[in-house]
TIGU-415275 format. One record per residue (C-alpha): x negated, y, z; residue number from 1; residue in three letters. Coordinates in steps of 0.05 Angstrom, whole numbers, plus 5000, padded with zeros to 4 digits. Each point is the difference from the previous one (the first is absolute). Layout:
REM residues N
+------+-------+------+-----+---------+
! east ! north !   up ! num ! residuo !
+------+-------+------+-----+---------+
!    X !     Y !    Z ! NUM !     ALA !
...
+------+-------+------+-----+---------+
REM end
This chain:
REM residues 242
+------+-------+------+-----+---------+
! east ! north !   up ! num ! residuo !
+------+-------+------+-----+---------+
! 8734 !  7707 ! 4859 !   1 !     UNK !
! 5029 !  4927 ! 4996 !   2 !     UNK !
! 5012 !  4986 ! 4923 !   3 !     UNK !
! 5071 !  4959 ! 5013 !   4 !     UNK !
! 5048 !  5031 ! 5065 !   5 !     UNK !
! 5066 !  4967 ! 5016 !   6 !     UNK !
! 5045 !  5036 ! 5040 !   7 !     UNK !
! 5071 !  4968 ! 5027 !   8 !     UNK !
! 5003 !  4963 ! 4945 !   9 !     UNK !
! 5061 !  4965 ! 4988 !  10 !     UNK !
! 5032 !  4951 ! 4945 !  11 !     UNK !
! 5054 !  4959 ! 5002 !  12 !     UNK !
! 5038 !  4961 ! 4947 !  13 !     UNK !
! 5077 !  4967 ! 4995 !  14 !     UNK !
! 5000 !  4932 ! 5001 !  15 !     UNK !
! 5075 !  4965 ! 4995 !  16 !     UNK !
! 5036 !  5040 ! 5057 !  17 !     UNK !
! 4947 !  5021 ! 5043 !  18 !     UNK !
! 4947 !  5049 ! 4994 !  19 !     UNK !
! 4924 !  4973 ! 5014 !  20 !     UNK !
! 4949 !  5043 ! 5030 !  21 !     UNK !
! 4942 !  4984 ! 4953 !  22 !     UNK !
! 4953 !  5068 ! 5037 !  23 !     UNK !
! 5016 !  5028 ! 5059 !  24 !     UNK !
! 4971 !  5064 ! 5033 !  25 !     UNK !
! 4935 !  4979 ! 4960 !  26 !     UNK !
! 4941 !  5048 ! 5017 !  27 !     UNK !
! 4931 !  4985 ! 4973 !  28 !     UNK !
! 4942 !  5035 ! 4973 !  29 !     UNK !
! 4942 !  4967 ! 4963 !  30 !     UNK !
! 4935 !  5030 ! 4984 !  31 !     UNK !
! 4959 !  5011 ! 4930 !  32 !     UNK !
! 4964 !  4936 ! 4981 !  33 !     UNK !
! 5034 !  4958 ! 5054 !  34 !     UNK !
! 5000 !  4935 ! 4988 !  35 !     UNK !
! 5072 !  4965 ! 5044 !  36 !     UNK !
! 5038 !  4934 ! 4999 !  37 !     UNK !
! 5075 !  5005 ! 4999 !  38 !     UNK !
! 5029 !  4935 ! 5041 !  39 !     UNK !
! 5061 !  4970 ! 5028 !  40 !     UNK !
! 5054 !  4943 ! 4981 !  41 !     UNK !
! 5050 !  5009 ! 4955 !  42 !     UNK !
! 5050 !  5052 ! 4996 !  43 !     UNK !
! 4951 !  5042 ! 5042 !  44 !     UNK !
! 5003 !  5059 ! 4954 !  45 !     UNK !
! 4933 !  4983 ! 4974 !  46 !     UNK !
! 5021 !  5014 ! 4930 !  47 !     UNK !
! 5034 !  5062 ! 5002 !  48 !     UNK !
! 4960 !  5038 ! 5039 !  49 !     UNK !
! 4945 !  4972 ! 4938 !  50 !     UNK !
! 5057 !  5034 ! 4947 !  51 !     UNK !
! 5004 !  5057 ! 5046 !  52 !     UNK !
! 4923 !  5015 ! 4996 !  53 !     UNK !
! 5003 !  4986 ! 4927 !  54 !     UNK !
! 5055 !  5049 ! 4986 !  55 !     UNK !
! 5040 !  4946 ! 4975 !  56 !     UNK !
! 5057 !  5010 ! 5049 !  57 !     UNK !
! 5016 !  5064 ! 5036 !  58 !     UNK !
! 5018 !  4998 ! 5080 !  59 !     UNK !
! 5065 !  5019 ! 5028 !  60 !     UNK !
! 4974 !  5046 ! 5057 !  61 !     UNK !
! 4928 !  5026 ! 5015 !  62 !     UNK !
! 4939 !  5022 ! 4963 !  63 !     UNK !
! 4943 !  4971 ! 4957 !  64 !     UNK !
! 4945 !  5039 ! 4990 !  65 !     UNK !
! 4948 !  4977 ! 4950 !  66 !     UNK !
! 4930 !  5036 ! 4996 !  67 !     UNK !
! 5033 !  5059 ! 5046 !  68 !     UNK !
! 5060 !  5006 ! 4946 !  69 !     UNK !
! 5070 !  4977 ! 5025 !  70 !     UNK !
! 5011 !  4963 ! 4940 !  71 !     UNK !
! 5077 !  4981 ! 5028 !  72 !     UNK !
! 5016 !  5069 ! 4975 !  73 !     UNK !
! 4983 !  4994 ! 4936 !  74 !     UNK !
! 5045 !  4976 ! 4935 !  75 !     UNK !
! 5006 !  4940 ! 4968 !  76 !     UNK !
! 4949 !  5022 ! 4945 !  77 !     UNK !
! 4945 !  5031 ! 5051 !  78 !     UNK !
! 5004 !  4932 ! 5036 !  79 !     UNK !
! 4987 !  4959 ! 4939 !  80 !     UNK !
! 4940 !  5056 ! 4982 !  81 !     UNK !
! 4964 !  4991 ! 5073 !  82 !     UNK !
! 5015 !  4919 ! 4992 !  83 !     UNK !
! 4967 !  5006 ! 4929 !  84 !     UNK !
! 4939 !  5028 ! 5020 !  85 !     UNK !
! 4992 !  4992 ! 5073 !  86 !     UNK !
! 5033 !  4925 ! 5022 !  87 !     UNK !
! 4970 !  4932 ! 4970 !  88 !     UNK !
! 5047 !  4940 ! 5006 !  89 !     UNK !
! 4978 !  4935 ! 4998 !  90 !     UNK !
! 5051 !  4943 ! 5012 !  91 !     UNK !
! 5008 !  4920 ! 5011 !  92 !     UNK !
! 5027 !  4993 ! 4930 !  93 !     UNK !
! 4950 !  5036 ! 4969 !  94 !     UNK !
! 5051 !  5043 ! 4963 !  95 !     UNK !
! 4963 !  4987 ! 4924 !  96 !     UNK !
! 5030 !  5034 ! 4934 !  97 !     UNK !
! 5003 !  4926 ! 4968 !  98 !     UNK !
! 5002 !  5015 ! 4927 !  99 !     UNK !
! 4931 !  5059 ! 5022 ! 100 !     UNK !
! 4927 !  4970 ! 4999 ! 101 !     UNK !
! 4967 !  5012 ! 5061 ! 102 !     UNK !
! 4958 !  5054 ! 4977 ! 103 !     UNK !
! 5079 !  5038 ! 4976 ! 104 !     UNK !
! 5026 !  4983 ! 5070 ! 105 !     UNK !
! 4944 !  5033 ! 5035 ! 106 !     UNK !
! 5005 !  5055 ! 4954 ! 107 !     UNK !
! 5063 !  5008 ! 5009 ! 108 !     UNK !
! 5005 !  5062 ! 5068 ! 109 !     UNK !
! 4948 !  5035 ! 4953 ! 110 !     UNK !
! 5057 !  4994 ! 4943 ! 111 !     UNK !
! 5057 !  5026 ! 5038 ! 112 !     UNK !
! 4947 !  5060 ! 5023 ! 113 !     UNK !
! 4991 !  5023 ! 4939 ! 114 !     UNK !
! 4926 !  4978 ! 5000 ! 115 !     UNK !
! 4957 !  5012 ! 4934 ! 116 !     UNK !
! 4991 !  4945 ! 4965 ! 117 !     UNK !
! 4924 !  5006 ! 5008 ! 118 !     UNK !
! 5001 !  5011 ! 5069 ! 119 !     UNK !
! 5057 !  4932 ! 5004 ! 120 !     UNK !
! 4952 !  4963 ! 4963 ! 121 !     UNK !
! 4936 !  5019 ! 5046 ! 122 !     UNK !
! 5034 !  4988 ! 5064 ! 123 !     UNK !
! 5036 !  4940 ! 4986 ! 124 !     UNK !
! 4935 !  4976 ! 4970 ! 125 !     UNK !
! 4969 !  5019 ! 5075 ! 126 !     UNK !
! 5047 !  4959 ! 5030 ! 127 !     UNK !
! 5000 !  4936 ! 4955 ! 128 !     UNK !
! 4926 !  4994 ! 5010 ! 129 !     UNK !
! 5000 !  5026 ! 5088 ! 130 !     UNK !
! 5053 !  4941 ! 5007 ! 131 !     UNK !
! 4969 !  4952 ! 4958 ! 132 !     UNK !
! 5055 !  4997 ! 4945 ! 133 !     UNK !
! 4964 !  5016 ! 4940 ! 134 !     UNK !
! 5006 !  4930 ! 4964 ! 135 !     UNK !
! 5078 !  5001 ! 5019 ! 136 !     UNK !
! 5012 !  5072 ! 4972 ! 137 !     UNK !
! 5048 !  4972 ! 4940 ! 138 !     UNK !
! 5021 !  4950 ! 5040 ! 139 !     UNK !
! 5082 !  4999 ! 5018 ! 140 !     UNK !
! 5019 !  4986 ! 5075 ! 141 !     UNK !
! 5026 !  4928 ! 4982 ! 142 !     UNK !
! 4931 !  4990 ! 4976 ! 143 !     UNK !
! 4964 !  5013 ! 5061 ! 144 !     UNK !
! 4990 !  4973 ! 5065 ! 145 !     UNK !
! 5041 !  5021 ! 5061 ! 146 !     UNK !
! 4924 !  5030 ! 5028 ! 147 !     UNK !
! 5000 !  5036 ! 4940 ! 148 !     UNK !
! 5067 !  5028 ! 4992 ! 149 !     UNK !
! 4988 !  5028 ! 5064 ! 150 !     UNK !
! 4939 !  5034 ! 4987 ! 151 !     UNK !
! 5030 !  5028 ! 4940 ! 152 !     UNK !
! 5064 !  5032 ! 5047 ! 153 !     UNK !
! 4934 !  5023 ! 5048 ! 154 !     UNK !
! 4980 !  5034 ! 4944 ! 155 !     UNK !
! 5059 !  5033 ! 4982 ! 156 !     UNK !
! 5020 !  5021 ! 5063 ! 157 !     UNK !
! 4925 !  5036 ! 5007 ! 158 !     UNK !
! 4996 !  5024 ! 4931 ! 159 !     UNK !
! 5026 !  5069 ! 5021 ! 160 !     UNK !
! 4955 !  5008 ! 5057 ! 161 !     UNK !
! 5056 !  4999 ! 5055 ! 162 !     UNK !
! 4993 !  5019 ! 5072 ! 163 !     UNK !
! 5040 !  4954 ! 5018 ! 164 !     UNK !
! 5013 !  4924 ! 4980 ! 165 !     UNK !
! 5043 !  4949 ! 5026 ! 166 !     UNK !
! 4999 !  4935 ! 4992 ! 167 !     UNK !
! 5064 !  4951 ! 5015 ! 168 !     UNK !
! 4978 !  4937 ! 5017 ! 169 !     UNK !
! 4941 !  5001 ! 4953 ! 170 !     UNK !
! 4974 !  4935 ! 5013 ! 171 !     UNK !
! 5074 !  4958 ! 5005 ! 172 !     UNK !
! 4992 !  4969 ! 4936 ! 173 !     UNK !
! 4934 !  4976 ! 4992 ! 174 !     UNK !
! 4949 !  4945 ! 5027 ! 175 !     UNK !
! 4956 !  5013 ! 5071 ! 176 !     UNK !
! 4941 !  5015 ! 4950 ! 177 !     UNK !
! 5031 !  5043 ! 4952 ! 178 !     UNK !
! 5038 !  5037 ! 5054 ! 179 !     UNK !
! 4933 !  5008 ! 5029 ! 180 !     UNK !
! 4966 !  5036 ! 4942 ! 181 !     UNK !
! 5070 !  5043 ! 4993 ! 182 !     UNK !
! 4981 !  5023 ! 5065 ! 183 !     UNK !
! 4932 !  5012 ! 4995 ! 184 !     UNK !
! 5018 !  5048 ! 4941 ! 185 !     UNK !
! 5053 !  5039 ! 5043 ! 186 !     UNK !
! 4959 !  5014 ! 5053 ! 187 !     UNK !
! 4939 !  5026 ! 4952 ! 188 !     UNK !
! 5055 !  5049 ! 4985 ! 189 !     UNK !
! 5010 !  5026 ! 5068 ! 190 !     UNK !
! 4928 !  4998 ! 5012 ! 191 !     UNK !
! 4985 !  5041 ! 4941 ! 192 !     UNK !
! 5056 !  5041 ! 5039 ! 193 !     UNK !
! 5073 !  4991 ! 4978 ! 194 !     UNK !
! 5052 !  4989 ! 5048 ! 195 !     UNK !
! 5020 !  4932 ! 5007 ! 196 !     UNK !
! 5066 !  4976 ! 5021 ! 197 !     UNK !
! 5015 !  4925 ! 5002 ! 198 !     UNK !
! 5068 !  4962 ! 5022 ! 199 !     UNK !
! 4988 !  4928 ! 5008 ! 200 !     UNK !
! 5022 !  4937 ! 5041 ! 201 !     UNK !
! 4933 !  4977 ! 5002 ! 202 !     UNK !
! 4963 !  5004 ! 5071 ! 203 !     UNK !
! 4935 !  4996 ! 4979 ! 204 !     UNK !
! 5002 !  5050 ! 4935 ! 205 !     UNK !
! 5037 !  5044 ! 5051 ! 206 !     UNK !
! 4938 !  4993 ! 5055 ! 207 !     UNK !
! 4951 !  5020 ! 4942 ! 208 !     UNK !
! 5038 !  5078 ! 5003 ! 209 !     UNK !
! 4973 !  5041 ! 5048 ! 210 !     UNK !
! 5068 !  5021 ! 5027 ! 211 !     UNK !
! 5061 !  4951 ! 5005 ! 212 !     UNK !
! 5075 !  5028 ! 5002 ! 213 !     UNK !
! 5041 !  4948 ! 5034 ! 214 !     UNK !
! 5079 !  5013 ! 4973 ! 215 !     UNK !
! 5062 !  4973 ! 5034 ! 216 !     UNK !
! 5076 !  5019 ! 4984 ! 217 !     UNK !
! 4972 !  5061 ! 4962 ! 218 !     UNK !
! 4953 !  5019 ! 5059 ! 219 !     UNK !
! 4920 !  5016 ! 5009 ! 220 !     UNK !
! 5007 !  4943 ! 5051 ! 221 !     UNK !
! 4918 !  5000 ! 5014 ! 222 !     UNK !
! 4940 !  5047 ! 4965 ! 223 !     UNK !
! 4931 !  4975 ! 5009 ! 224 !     UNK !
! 4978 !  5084 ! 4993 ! 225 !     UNK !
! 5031 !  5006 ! 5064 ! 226 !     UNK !
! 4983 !  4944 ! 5041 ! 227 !     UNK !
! 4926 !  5004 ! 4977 ! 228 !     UNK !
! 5015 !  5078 ! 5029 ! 229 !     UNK !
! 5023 !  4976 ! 5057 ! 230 !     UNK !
! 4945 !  4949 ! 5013 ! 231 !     UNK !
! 4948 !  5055 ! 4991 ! 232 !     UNK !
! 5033 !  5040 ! 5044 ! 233 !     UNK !
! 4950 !  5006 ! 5068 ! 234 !     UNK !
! 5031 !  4981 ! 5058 ! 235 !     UNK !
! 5039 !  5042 ! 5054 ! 236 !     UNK !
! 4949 !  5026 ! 5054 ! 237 !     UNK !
! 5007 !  4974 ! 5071 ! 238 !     UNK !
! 5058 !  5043 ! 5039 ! 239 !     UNK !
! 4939 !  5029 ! 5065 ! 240 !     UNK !
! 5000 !  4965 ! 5056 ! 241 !     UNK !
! 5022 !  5043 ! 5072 ! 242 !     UNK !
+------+-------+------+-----+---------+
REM end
C-alpha cells in the first residue's frame, strides 16, 4: 500500500478580493521509502501541498491518507500525535530553540513525547555522535555554523524515528559544499529507508531524487513515476497486414 495518497485535493486561500487556488483536484500517492523532488516557480503550490503532508494545514476538499489512515479525519490533537511521531520537518531556516544547546534542541521531540530521561539522554547521545555533533553538544545555535545548525535540525527532525521527513529547501541557506554534505546526510536517511520528501528550486538537488513532481498554478503539471512508466511501456504490436 502507498504510505502517502492524495485524493482531489484542494486548498485555496483569500488573498485581498479574490480567492487563489493554491491545490487543485490534487491526486498523488507516494510509496514507503520513496525518495521525490517537489519543483515548480513560485506560487506553484509547492509549499502547501509540503504543509499539507506535514499536517500543518488541513485541505478544503479531498482525502489524505497517511500509512493507510485518512489522517484528514482526524482532530486537531490526533494530527499533532501522528506529526509527533511519524513526520520529520526540516526547513531553510533551520528552525533552532536559540536560548537550547544543540544537544536540548535535538532532544527536544523526545521531550514533548514524554521520553525517559535515560532513554532522552541515550538517543540524543546516538544522534550527536551519527551526525558528527558531539563537540557542539553545549553549543547554542548562534554559536555554530550554518552546516551545523542544520545537522542539528536533521537531527531533530529524525530523533523520533519518523516515516516520513520533509525537508523545505534544506540546502537554501548554505554554501555548494555544505549544502552538499546536508544532502549526503538526507539521503543516508532514505537509504536506511525513510521517506523522503524534498521541495526545492534547485535543478540539480532536484535531479539527485528519484522522482521529480513538477507544480504549476497548484497542479501535478509533470511526474517523472509516470513518464519513466510510460517509457517502459513496450510498444503497440503491428495492426496484421491483409
Amino acid at each position: 500500500m502507498a504510505q502517502i495518497e492524495l485524493a482531489g485535493i484542494d486548498r485555496s486561500f483569500t488573498v485581498g478580493d479574490s480567492r487563489v487556488h493554491a491545490l487543485s483536484a490534487l491526486s498523488l500517492a507516494i510509496e514507503a521509502g520513496e525518495y521525490v523532488a517537489i519543483m515548480g516557480p513560485s506560487g506553484s503550490g509547492k509549499s502547501t501541498l509540503l504543509n499539507l503532508l506535514g499536517l500543518l494545514d488541513r485541505p478544503d476538499a479531498g482525502h489524505y491518507r497517511l500509512e493507510g489512515r485518512d489522517v484528514t479525519t482526524l482532530s486537531a490533537d490526533e494530527q499533532a500525535a501522528v506529526r509527533r511521531s511519524r513526520i520529520g520537518f526540516v526547513f531553510q531556516s533551520f528552525h533552532l530553540v536559540p536560548r537550547l544547546s544543540a544537544a536540548e534542541n535535538i532532544a527536544l521531540p523526545l521531550t514533548l513525547a514524554g521520553i525517559a530521561p535515560a532513554e532522552r539522554e541515550r538517543r540524543v547521545a546516538r544522534a550527536l555522535r551519527d551526525f558528527g555533533l558531539e563537540e557542539r553538544a553545549r553549543h547554542r545555535p548562534d554559536e555554530l555554523s550554518g552546516g551545523q545548525r542544520q545537522r542539528v535540525a536533521i537531527a531533530r527532525a529524525t530523533i523520533m524515528q519518523p516515516a516520513l521527513l520533509l525537508a523545505d529547501e534544506p540546502t537554501g541557506n548554505l554554501d555548494r559544499h555544505t549544502g552538499e554534505e546536508v544532502t549526503q546526510l538526507l539521503e543516508a536517511l532514505n537509504a536506511a529507508g525513510t521517506t523522503l520528501i524534498v521541495v526545492t528550486h534547485d535543478p540539480a538537488m532536484g535531479r539527485r531524487a528519484r522522482r521529480q513532481l513538477m507544480m504549476e498554478d497548484g497542479k501535478l503539471k509533470s511526474d517523472s513515476a509516470r513518464q519513466s512508466s510510460r517509457a517502459e511501456r513496450p510498444p503497440p504490436a503491428p495492426e496484421p497486414l491483409g
